[in-house]
C-alpha positions in Angstrom: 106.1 52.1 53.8 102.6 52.3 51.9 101.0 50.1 54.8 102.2 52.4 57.5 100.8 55.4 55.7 97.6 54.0 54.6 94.5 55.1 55.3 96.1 57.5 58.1 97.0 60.1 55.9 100.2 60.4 57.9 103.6 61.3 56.1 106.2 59.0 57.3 108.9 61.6 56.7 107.4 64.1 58.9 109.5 64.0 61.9 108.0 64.9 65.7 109.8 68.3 65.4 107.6 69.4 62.2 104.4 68.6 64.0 105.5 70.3 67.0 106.4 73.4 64.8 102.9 72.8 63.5 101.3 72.9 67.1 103.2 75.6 68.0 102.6 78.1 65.4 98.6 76.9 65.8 98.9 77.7 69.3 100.4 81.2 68.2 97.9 81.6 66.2 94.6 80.9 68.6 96.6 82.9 71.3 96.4 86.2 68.7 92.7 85.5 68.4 92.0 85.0 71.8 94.2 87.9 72.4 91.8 90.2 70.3 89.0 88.9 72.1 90.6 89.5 75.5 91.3 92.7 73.8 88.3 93.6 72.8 86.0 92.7 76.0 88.7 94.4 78.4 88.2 98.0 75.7 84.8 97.3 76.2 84.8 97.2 79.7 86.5 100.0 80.4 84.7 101.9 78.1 81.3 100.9 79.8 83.2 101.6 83.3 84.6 105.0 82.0 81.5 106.4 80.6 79.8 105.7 84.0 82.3 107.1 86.0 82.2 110.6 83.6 78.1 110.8 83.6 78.5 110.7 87.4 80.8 112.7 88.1 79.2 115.2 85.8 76.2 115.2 87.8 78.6 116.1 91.1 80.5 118.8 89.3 78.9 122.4 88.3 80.5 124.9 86.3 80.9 128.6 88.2 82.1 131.6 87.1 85.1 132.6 88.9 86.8 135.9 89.2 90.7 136.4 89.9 91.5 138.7 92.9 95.6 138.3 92.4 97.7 138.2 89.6 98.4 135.3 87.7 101.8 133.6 88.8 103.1 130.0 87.9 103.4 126.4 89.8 105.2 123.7 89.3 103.2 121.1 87.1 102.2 117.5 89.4 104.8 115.7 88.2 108.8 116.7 87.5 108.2 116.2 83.7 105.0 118.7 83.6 105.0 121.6 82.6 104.5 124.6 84.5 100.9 125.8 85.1 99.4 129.6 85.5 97.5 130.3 88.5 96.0 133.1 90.4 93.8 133.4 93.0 90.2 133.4 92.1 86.9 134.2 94.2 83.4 132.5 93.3 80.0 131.5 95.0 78.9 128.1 95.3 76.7 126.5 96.4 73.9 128.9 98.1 76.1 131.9 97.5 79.0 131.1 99.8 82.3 132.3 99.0 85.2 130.6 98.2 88.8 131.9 97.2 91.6 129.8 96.0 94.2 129.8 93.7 93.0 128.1 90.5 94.7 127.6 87.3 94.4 130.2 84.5 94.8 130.6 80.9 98.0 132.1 80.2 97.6 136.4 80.0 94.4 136.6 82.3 94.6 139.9 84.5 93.1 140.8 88.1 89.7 141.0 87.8 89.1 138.5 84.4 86.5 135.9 84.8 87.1 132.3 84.1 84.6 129.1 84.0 85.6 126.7 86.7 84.3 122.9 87.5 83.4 122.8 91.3 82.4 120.1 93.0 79.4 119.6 95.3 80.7 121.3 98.5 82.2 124.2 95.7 85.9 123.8 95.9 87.8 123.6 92.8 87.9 120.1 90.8 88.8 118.8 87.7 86.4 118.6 85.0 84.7 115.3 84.0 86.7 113.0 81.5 85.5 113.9 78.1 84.4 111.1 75.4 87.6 112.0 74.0 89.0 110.9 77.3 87.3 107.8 78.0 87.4 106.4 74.6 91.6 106.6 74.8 91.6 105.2 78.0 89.8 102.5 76.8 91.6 102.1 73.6 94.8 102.0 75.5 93.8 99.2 77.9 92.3 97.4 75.0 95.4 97.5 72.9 97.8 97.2 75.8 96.1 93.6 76.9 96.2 92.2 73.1 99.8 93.2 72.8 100.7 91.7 76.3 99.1 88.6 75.5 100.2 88.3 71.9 104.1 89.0 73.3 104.1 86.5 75.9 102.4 83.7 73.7 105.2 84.9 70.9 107.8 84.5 73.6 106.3 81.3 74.9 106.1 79.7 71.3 109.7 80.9 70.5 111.1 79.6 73.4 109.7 76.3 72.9 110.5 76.6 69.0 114.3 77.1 70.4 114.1 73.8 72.5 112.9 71.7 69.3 115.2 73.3 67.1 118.3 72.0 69.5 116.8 68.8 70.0 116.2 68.4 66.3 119.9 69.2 65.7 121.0 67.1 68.1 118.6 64.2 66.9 120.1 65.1 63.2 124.0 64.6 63.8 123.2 61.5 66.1 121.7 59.8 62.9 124.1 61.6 60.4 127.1 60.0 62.5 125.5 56.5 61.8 124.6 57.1 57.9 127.6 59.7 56.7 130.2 56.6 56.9 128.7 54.1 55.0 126.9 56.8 52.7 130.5 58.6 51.6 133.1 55.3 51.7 134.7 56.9 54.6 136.2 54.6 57.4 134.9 54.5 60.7 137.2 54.6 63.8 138.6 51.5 64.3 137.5 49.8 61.1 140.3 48.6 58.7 140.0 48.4 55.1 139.1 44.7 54.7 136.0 45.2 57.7 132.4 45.5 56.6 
């Protein structure tokens, strides 16, 4: 046994199924930290991207003051699970003085006649306002986390699967030899071997 160990710093009684178990949870392990990275860089991006998207748009949106001309009534949010939002309809000037009137949504309690700051866009109908730092920098963490725990669950599920298919094979591997050894190892008779056999 010493010669076939020598030199190579291999342990004879490590079976193929431990160093697969080794690779494996190795491979787990650079798929987390490539996972971060990925991670990381896609944040990143979409940080860089989101910023760029909110500074222009900010320069293609104005704030006007708008006044209400109707009493405030409510609308179904834009999707079935939003909540219900306050409108009335509102008359401003933009751009050049020209007049627009359209129903706009309110804070809750404004009467006919109240004021309200609305984003306009460059033609001056209504628009939402630009996405805030607040805004981007969710978005981003969100696309950042949501990519390192994709990859990180599909390496995990990857790896486990594969951990599954050794751990069978291992078994398997382990009663093939155990049905050789376990005879001769507890004095217990084979099939078909009499007392007087060897």
């Amino acid at each position: 046994m010493h010669h076939r160990t020598k030199g190579t710093g291999v342990n004879p009684l490590r079976r193929d199924a431990d160093r697969t178990r080794t690779h494996m949870h190795a491979a787990f392990s650079l798929t987390c930290l490539l996972a971060v990275i990925a991670g990381f860089a896609l944040g990143r991006a979409a940080w860089t991207d989101g910023h760029r998207t909110a500074e222009n748009l900010a320069r293609h949106r104005q704030t006007v003051t708008a006044t209400t001309v109707g009493e405030t009534t409510y609308r179904a949010g834009d999707h079935p699970t939003s909540r219900p939002v306050t409108v009335a309809a509102a008359t401003w000037h933009y751009p050049s003085q020209r007049p627009h009137t359209e129903s706009i949504p309110v804070p809750a309690g404004t009467r006919h006649g109240d004021t309200v700051r609305l984003w306009v866009d460059g033609n001056g109908n209504a628009a939402a306002a630009p996405p805030s730092q607040a805004d981007v920098a969710l978005n981003a963490m969100g696309i950042g986390i949501g990519a390192l725990a994709g990859i990180v669950l599909a390496g995990g599920a990857l790896v486990a699967v594969r951990l599954r298919i050794v751990d069978a094979r291992s078994a398997r591997s382990w009663e093939s030899e155990w049905a050789g050894v376990e005879p001769l190892w507890s004095g217990r008779l084979r099939p078909g071997q009499g007392a007087g056999d060897d």
